[in-house]
VOLOLO-661233 format. One record per residue (C-alpha): residue in three letters; residue number from 1; x, y, z. Coordinates in Angstrom, 3 decimals. Example, Ala and Ser with C-alpha at 12.3 -4.5 7.8 and 13.67 -1.06 7.14 Angstrom:
// residues 2
aa=ALA, i=1, px=12.300, py=-4.500, pz=7.800
aa=SER, i=2, px=13.670, py=-1.060, pz=7.140
***
This chain:
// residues 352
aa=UNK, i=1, px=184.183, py=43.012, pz=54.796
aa=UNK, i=2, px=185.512, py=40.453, pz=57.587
aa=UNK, i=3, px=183.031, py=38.239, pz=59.400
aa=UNK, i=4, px=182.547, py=38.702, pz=63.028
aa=UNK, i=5, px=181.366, py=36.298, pz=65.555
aa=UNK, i=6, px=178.184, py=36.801, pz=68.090
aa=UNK, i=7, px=178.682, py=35.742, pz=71.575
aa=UNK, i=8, px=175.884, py=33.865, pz=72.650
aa=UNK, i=9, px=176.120, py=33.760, pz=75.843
aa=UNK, i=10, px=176.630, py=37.484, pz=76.548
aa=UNK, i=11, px=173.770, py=40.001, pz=75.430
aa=UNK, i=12, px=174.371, py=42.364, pz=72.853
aa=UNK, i=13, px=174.417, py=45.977, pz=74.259
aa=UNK, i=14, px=172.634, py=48.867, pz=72.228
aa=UNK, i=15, px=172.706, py=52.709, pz=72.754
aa=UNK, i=16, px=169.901, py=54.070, pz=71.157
aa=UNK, i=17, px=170.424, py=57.809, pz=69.878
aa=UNK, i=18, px=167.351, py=59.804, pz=68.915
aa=UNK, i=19, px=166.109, py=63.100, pz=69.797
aa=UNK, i=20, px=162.700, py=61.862, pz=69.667
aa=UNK, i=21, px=161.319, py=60.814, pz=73.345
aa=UNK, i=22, px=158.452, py=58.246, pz=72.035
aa=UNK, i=23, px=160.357, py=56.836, pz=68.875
aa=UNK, i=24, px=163.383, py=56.688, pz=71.511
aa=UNK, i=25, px=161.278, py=54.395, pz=74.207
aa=UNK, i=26, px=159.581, py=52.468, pz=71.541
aa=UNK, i=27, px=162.941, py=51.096, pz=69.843
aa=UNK, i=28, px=164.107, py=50.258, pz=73.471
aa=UNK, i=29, px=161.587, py=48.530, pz=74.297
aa=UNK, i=30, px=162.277, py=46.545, pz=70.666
aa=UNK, i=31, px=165.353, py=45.757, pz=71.438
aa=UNK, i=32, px=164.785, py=44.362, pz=75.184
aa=UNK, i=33, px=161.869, py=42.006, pz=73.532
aa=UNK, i=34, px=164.916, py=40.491, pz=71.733
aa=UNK, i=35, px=166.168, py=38.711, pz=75.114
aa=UNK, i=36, px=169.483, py=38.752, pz=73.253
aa=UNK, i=37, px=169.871, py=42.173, pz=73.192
aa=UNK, i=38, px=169.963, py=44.755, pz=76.621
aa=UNK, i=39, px=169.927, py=48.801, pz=76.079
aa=UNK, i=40, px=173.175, py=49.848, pz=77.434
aa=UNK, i=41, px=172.270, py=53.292, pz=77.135
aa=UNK, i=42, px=169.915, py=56.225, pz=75.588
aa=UNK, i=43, px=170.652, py=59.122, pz=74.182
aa=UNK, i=44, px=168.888, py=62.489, pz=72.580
aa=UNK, i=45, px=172.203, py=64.305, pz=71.999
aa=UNK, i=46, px=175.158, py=63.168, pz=69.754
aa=UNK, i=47, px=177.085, py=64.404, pz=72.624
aa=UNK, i=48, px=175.309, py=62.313, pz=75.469
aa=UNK, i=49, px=176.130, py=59.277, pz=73.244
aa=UNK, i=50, px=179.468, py=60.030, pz=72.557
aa=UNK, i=51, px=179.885, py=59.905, pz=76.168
aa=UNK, i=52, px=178.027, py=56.406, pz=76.816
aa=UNK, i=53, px=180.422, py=55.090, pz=74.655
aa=UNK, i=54, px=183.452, py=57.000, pz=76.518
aa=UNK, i=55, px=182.233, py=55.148, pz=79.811
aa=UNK, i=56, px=180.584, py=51.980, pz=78.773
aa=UNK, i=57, px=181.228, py=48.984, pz=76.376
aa=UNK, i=58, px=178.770, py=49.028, pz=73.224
aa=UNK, i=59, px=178.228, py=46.484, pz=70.614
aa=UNK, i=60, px=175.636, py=47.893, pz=68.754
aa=UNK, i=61, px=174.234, py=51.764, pz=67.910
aa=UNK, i=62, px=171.189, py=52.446, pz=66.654
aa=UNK, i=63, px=170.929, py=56.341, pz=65.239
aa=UNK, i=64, px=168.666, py=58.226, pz=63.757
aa=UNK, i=65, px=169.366, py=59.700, pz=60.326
aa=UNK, i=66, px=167.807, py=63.115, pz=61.255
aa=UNK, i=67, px=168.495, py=65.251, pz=64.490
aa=UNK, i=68, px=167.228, py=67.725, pz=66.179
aa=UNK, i=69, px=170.460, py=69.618, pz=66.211
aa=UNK, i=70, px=170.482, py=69.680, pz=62.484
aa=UNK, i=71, px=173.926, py=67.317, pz=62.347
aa=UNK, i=72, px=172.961, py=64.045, pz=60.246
aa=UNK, i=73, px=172.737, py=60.604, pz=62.164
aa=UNK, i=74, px=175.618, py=59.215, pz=59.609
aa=UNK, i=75, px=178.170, py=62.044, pz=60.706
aa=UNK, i=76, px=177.912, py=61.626, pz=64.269
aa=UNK, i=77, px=177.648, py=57.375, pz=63.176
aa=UNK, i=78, px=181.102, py=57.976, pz=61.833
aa=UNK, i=79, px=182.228, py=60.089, pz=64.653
aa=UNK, i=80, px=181.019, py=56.982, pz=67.263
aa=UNK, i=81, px=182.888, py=54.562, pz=65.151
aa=UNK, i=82, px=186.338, py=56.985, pz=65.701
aa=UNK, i=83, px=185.767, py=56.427, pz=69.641
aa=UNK, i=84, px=184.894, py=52.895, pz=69.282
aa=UNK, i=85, px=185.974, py=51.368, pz=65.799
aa=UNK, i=86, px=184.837, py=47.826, pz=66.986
aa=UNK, i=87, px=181.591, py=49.585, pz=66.931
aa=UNK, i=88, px=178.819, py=48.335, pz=64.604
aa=UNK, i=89, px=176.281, py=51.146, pz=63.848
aa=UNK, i=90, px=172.711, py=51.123, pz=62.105
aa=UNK, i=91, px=171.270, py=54.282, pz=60.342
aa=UNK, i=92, px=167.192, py=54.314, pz=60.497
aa=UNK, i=93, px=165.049, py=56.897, pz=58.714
aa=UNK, i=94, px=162.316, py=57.011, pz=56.685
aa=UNK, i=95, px=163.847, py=58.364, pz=53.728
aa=UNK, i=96, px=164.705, py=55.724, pz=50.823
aa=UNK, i=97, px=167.205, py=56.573, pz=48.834
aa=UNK, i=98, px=170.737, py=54.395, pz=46.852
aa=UNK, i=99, px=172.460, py=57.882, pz=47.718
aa=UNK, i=100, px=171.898, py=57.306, pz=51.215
aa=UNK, i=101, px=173.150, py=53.488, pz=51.241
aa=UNK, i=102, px=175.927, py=53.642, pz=49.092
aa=UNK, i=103, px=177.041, py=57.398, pz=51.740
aa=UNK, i=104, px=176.443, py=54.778, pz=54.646
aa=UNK, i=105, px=178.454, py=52.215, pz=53.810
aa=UNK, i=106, px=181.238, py=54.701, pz=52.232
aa=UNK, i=107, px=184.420, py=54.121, pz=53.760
aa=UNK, i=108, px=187.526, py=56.587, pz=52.942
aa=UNK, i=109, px=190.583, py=54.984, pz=54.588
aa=UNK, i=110, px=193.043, py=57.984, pz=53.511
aa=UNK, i=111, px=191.227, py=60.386, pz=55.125
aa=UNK, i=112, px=189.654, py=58.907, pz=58.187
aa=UNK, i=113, px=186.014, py=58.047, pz=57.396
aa=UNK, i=114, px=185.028, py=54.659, pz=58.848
aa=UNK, i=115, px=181.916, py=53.603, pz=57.225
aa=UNK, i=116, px=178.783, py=52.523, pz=58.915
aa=UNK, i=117, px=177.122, py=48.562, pz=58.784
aa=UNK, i=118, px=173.718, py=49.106, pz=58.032
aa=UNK, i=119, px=170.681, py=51.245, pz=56.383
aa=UNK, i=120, px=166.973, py=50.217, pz=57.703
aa=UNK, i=121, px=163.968, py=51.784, pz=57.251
aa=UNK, i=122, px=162.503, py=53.033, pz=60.746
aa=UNK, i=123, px=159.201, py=51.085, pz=60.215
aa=UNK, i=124, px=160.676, py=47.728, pz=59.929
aa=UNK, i=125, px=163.272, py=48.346, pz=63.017
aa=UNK, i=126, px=160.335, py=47.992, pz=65.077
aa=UNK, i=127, px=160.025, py=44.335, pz=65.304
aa=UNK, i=128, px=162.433, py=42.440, pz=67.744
aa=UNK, i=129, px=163.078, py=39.234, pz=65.885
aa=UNK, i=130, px=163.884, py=41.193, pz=62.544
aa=UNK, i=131, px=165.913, py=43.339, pz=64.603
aa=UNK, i=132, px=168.301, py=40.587, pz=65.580
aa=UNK, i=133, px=168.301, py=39.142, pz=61.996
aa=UNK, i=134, px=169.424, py=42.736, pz=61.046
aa=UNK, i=135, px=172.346, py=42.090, pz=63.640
aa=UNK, i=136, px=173.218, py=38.578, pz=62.854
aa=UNK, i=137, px=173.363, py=39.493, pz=59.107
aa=UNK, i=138, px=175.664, py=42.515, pz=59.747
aa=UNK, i=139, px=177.909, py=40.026, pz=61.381
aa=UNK, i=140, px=177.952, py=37.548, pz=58.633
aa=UNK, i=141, px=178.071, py=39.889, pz=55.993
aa=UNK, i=142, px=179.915, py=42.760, pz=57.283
aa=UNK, i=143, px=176.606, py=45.276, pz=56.220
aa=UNK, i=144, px=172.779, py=45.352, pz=55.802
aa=UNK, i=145, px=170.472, py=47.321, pz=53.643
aa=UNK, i=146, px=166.946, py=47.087, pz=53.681
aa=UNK, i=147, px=165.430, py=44.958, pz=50.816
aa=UNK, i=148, px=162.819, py=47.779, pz=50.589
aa=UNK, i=149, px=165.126, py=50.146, pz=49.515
aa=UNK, i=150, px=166.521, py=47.944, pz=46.619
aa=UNK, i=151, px=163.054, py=47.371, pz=45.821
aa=UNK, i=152, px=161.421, py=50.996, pz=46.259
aa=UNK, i=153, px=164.620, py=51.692, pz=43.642
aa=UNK, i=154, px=164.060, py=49.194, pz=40.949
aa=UNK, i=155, px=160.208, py=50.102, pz=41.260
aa=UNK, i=156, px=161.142, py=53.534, pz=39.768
aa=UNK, i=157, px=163.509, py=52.136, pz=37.312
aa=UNK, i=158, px=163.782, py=50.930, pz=33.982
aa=UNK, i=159, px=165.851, py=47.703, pz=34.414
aa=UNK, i=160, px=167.537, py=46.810, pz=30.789
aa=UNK, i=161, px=168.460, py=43.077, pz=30.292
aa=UNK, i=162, px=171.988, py=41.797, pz=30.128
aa=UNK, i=163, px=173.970, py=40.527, pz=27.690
aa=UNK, i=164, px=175.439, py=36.784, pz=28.581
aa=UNK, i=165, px=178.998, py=38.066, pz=29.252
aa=UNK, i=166, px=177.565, py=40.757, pz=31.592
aa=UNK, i=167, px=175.145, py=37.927, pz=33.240
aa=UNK, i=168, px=178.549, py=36.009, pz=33.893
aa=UNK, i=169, px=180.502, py=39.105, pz=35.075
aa=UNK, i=170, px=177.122, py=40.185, pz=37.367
aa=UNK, i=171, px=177.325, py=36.870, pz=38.710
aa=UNK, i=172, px=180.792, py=36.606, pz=40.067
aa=UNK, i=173, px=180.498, py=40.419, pz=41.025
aa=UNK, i=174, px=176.750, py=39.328, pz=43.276
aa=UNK, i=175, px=179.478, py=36.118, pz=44.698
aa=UNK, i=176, px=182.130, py=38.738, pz=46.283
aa=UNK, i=177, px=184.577, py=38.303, pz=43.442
aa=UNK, i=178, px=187.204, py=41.123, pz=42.548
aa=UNK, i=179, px=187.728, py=42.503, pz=39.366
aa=UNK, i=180, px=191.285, py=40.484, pz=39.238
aa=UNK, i=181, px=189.385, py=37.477, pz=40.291
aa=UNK, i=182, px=186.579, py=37.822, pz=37.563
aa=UNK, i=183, px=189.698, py=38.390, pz=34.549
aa=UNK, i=184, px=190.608, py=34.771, pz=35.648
aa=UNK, i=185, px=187.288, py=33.552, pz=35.295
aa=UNK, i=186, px=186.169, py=34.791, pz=32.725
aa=UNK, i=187, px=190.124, py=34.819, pz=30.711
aa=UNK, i=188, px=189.605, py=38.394, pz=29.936
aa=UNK, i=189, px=191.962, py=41.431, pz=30.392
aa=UNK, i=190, px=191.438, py=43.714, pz=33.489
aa=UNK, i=191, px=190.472, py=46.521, pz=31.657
aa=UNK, i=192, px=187.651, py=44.251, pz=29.898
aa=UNK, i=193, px=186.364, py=43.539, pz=33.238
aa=UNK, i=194, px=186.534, py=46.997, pz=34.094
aa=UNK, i=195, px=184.560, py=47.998, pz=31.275
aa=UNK, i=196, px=182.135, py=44.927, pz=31.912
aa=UNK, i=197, px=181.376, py=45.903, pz=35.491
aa=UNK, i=198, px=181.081, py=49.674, pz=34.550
aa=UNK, i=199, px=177.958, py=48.564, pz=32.242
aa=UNK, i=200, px=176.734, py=46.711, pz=35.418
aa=UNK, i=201, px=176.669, py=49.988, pz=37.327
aa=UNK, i=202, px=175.072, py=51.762, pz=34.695
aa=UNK, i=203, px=172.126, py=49.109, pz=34.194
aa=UNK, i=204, px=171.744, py=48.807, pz=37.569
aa=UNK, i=205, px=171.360, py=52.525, pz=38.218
aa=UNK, i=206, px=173.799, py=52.474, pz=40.947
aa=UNK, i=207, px=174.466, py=56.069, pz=41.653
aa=UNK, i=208, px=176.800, py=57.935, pz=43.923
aa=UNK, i=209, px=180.660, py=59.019, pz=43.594
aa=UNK, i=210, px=182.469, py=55.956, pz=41.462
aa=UNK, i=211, px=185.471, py=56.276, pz=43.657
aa=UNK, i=212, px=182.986, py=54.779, pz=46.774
aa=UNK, i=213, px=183.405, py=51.088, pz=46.775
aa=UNK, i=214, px=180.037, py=50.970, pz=48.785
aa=UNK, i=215, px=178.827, py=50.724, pz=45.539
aa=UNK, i=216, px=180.178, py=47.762, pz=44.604
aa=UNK, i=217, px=178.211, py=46.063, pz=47.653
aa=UNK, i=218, px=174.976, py=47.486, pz=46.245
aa=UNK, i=219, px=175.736, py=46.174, pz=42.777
aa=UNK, i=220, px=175.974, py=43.013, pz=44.477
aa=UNK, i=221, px=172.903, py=43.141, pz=46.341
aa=UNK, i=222, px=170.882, py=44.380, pz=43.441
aa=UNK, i=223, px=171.999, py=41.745, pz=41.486
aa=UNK, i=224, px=171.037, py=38.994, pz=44.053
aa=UNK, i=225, px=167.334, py=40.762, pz=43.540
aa=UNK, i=226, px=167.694, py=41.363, pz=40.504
aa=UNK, i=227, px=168.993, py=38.798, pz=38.339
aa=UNK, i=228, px=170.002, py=36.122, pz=40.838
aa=UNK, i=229, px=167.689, py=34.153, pz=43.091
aa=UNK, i=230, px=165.011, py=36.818, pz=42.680
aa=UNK, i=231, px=165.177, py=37.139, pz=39.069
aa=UNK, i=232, px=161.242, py=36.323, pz=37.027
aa=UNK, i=233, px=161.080, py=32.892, pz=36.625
aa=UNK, i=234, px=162.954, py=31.195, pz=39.591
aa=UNK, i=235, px=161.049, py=30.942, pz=42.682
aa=UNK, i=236, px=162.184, py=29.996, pz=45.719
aa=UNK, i=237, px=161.131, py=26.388, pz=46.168
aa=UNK, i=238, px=159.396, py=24.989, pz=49.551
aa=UNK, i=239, px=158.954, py=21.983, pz=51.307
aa=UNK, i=240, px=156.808, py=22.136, pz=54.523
aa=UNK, i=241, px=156.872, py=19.838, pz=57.323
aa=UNK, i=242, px=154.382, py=19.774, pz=59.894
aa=UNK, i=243, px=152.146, py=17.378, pz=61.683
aa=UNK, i=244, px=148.780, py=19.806, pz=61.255
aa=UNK, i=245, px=147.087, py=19.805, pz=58.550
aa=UNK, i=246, px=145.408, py=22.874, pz=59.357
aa=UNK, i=247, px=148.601, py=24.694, pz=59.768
aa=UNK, i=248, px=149.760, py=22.816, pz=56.559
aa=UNK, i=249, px=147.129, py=24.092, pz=54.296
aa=UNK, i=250, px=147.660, py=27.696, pz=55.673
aa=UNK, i=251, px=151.657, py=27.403, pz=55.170
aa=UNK, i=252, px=150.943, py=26.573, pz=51.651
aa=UNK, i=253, px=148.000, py=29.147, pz=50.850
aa=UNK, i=254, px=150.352, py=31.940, pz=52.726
aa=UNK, i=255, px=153.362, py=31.169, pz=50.268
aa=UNK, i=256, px=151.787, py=29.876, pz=47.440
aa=UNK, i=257, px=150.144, py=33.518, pz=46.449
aa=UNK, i=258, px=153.495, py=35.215, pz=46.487
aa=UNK, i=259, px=154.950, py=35.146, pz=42.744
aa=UNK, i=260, px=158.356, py=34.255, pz=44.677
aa=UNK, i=261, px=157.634, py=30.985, pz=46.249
aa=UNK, i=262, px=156.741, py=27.479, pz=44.876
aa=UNK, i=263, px=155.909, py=25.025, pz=47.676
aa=UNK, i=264, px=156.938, py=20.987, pz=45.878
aa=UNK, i=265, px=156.745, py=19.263, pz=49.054
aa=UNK, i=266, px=154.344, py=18.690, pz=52.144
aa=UNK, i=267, px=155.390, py=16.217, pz=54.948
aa=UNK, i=268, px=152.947, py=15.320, pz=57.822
aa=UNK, i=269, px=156.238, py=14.083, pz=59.862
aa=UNK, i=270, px=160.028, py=14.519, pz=60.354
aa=UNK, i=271, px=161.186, py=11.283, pz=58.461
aa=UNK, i=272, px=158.636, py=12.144, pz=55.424
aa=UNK, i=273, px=160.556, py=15.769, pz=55.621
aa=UNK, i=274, px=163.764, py=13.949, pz=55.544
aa=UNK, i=275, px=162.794, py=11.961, pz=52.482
aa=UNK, i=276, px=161.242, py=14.518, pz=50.419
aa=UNK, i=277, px=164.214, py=16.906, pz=50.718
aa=UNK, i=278, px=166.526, py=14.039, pz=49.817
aa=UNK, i=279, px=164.174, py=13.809, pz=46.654
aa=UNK, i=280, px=163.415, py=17.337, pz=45.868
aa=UNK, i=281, px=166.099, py=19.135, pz=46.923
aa=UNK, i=282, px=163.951, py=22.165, pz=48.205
aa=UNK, i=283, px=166.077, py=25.844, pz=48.651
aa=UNK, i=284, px=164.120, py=25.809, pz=51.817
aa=UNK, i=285, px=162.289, py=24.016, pz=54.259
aa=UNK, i=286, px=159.907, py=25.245, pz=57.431
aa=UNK, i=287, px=159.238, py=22.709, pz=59.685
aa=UNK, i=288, px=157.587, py=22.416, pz=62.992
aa=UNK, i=289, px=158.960, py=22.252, pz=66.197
aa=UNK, i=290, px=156.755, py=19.824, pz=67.877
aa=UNK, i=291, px=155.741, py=17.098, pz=65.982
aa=UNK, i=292, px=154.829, py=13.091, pz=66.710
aa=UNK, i=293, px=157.785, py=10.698, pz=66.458
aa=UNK, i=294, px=160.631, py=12.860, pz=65.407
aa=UNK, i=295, px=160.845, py=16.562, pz=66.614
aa=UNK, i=296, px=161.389, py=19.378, pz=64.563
aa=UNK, i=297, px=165.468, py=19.446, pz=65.684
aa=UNK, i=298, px=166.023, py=16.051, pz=64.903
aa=UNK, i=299, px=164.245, py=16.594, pz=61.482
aa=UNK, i=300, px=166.739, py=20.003, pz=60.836
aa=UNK, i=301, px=169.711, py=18.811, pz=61.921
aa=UNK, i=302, px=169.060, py=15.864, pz=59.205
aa=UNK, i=303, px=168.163, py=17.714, pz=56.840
aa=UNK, i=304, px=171.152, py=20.264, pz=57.249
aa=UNK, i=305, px=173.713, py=17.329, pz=57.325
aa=UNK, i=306, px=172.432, py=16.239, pz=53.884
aa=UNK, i=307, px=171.433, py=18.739, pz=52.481
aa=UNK, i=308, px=173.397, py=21.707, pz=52.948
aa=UNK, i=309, px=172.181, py=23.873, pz=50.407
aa=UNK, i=310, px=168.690, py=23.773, pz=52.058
aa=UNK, i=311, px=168.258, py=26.354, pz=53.907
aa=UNK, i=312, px=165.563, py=25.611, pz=57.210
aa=UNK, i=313, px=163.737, py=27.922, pz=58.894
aa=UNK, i=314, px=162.106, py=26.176, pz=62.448
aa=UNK, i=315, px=158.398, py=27.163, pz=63.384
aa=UNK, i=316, px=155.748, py=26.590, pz=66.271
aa=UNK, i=317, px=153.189, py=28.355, pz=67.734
aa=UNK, i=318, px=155.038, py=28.762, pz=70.683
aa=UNK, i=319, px=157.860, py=31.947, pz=71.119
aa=UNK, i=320, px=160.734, py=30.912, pz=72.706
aa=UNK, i=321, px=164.266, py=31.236, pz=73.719
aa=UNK, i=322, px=164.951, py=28.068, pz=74.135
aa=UNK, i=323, px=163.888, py=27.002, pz=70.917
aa=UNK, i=324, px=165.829, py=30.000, pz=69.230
aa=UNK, i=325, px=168.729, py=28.944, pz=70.739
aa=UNK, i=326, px=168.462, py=24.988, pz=69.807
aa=UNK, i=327, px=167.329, py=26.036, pz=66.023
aa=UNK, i=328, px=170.900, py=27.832, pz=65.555
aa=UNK, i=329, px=172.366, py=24.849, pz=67.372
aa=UNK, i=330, px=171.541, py=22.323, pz=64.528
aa=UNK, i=331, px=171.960, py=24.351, pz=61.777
aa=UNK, i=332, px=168.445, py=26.018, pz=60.958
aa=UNK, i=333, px=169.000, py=29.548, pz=60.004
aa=UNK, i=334, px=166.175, py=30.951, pz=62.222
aa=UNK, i=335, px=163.328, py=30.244, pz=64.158
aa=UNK, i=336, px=160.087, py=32.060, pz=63.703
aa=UNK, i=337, px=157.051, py=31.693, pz=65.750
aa=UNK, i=338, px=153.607, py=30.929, pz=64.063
aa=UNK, i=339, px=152.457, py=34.608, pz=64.803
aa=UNK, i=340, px=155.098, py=35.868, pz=63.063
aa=UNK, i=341, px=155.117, py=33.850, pz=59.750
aa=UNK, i=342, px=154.712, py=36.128, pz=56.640
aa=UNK, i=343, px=155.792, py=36.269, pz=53.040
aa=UNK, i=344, px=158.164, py=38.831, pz=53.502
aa=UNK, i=345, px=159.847, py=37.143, pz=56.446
aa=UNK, i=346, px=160.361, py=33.974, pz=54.764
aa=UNK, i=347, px=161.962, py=35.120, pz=51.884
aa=UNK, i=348, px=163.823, py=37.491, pz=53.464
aa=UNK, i=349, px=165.598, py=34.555, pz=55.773
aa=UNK, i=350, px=165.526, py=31.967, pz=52.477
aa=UNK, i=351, px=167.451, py=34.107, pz=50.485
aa=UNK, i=352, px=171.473, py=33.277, pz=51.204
***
């Protein structure tokens, strides 16, 4: 799935289509809190946004799974990306479901079906900042599927352990590697591999039609979960940098009662941040915009030259634009305001 670039300098336009008036307005006014994105258009029909797109540049659709005129959101998704294949279009719904995803993403290139970029749950679409992450990962990754899917699945599921040459195979599968690709590795025959991967899907109850090679991106992503970084026993490990110790203490308390974190590192100021991640080698670090001596962007864009593995996520009790903008600039993966610091967001952003 190629990589595409964001223009940063031009805002992202978004047609909403739902047949609901309030849900409609709400998401709009979501996606104008953004300031990178602008609603382009708004549309209750499939055919009033088929003609948007006819008369107006797009960059983004956002489209209800379930309309009023009985035709499903991913049809008429598919049917927008046939006007405008440069489109990128994100299904919401309530309903959670690996059917759904792995239909989404389902490309058939024979017969015509362009496949879709990304599956979120309607309740977490409705927050402007995780709205653009949504975005900026679809870019990077070419597709996005809400973690609470994945993790509504495995809740219901019996997840069997894996022998080591299926750990190996899992592995290389969860790092984008083809089946050809994994022979080499692993200096097995194809059909081996074959075999190895079809135990994968099985394990990891990934359902669906086995010709669909969205499933091979939900293997992937269930593995990550699974039986990569958010496997029992290995926690995401923390350093935090900041100048209050009020906002310290809180940091750590917030983090350290979620199984998935361990916080190794506090730092009262950017050059004490600098030294502990030399030391500990954190997978991530938050650190404060504003602090005493050396800011919160000189401190990142240290940190980041380093230690690129680290991933940093910038904070400060202040929401801006500016700082958004300066974060990306030296190499922090996001910015997050105070308000908006929770478990969920953390991981979801210290994750690669």
């Amino acid at each position: 799935m190629a990589t595409q670039r964001r223009n940063e300098t031009a805002a992202i336009r978004v047609l909403i289509l739902d047949d609901g008036l309030v849900q409609r307005e709400g998401i709009a006014r979501v996606v104008e809190d953004t300031r990178a994105m602008t609603v382009a258009g708004m549309a209750a029909t499939p055919a009033e946004a088929l003609a948007i797109l006819q008369e107006r540049p797009i960059d983004l659709a956002l489209v209800d799974l379930v309309l009023g005129d009985q035709r499903s959101g991913v049809e008429v998704g598919r049917e927008m990306r046939r006007v405008r294949p440069e489109l990128n279009v994100i299904i919401y719904t309530k309903q959670k479901g690996m059917v759904l995803a792995a239909e989404i993403l389902w490309e058939r290139k024979t017969g015509g079906q362009p496949r879709l970029q990304g599956y979120v749950l309607t309740e977490n679409i409705f927050s402007s900042r995780h709205l653009e992450s949504i975005y900026d990962s679809i870019l990077r990754t070419g597709y996005y599927v809400d973690p609470e899917v994945l993790e509504w699945h495995y809740r219901l599921s019996a997840f069997e352990p894996l022998t080591p040459r299926e750990e190996e195979c899992a592995l290389l599968v969860a790092d984008g590697r083809s089946n050809r690709e994994i022979a080499g590795r692993m200096v097995l025959s194809r059909r081996r591999v074959e075999n190895l991967v079809g135990a994968l899907y099985d394990k990891f109850h990934i359902p669906g039609d086995p010709r669909n090679p969205a499933r091979r991106v939900l293997l992937a992503e269930a593995i990550h979960m699974l039986y990569g970084l958010r496997r029992p026993g290995r926690k995401l490990t923390v350093l935090l940098v900041d100048d209050n110790p009020d906002d310290l203490r809180r940091m750590r308390e917030l983090l350290n009662q979620d199984g998935r974190f361990d916080v190794i590192g506090e730092a009262t100021s950017g050059r004490q941040g600098i030294e502990l991640a030399r030391s500990k080698r954190p997978d991530l670090a938050l650190v404060d915009v504003r602090m005493d001596g050396m800011d919160g962007f000189e401190t990142t864009a240290s940190i980041t030259a380093e230690q690129p593995h680290t991933r940093v996520i910038l904070i400060s009790v202040k929401e801006s634009r500016v700082y958004a903008e300066e974060a990306r600039r030296v190499g922090a993966v996001a910015f997050l305001p105070k308000s908006e610091l929770t478990a969920n967001a953390v991981y979801e952003l210290g994750v690669p």
